[in-house]
C-alpha distance (Angstrom), angle and dihedral (degrees) to the residues before:
residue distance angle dihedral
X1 . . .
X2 3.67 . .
X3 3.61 132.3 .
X4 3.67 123.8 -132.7
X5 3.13 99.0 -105.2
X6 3.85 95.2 56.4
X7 3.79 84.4 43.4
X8 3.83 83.4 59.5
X9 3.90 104.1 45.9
X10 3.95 88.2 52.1
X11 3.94 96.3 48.8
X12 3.75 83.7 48.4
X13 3.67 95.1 45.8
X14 4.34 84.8 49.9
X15 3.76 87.5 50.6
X16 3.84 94.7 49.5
X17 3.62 97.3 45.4
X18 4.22 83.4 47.0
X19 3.83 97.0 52.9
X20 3.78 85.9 40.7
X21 3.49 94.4 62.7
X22 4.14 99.1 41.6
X23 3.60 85.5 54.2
X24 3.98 89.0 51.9
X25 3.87 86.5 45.5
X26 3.67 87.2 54.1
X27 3.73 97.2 49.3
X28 3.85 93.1 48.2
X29 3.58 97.5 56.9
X30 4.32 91.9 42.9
X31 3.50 87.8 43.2
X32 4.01 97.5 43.5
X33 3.86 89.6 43.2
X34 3.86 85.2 63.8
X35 3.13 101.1 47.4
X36 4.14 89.8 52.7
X37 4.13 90.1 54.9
X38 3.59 89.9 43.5
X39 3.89 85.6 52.9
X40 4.39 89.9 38.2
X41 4.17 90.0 53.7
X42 3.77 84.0 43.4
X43 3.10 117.0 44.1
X44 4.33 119.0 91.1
X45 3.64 101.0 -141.5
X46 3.72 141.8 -19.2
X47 3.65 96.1 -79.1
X48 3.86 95.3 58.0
X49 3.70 126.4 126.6
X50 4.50 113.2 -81.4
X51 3.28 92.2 -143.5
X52 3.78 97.1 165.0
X53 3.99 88.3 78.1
X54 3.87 93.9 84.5
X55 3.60 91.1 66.9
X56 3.51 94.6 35.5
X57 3.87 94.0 57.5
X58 3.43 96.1 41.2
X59 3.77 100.7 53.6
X60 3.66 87.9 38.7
X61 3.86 87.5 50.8
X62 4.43 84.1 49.7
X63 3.77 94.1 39.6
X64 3.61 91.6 51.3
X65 3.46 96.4 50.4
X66 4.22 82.2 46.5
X67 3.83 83.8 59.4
X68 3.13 101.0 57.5
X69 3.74 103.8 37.0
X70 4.30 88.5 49.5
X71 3.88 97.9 40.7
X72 4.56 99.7 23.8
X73 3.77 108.2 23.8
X74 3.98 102.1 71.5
X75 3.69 86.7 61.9
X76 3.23 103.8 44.2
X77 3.53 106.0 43.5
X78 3.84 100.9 29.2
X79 3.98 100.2 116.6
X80 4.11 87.3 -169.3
X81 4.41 92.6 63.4
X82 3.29 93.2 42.6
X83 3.42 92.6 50.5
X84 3.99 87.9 47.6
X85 3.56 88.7 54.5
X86 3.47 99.0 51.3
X87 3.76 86.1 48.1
X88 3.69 97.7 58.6
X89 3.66 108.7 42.0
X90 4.28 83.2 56.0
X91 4.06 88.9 62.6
């Protein structure tokens, strides 16, 4: 069982890696959005190149991957709960 303290560090650990990620949400789309005007005042026609969708994948592909490791991956991969769980529905 865990102590209160321990209890503590890992909710604050979940909350860190939670703000961390809306603050890289936040940055993609600010960032992303300049790229796209730099590309609009740019471009020389409607039929030019959209470049800005290499960086938009990619982050997308990193921030994605963020998600799910800030907001999915403690309870999936977290030996001790599922251990917990296993424990409780045998009682």
């Amino acid at each position: 069982m865990l102590t209160e303290q321990q209890k503590d560090k890992e909710l604050w650990q979940i909350a860190k890696s939670h703000a961390s990620f809306r603050w890289n949400l936040i940055s993609y789309f600010f960032v992303n959005a300049f790229l796209v005007a730099i590309w609009l005042l740019s471009s020389r026609g409607p039929g030019s190149y959209f470049w800005p969708v290499w960086p938009i994948l990619g982050w997308g592909l990193i921030l994605a991957i963020r998600y799910f490791q800030a907001f999915h991956g403690n309870q999936l991969i977290n030996t001790r709960k599922e251990y917990e769980k296993m424990k409780n529905t045998n009682q």
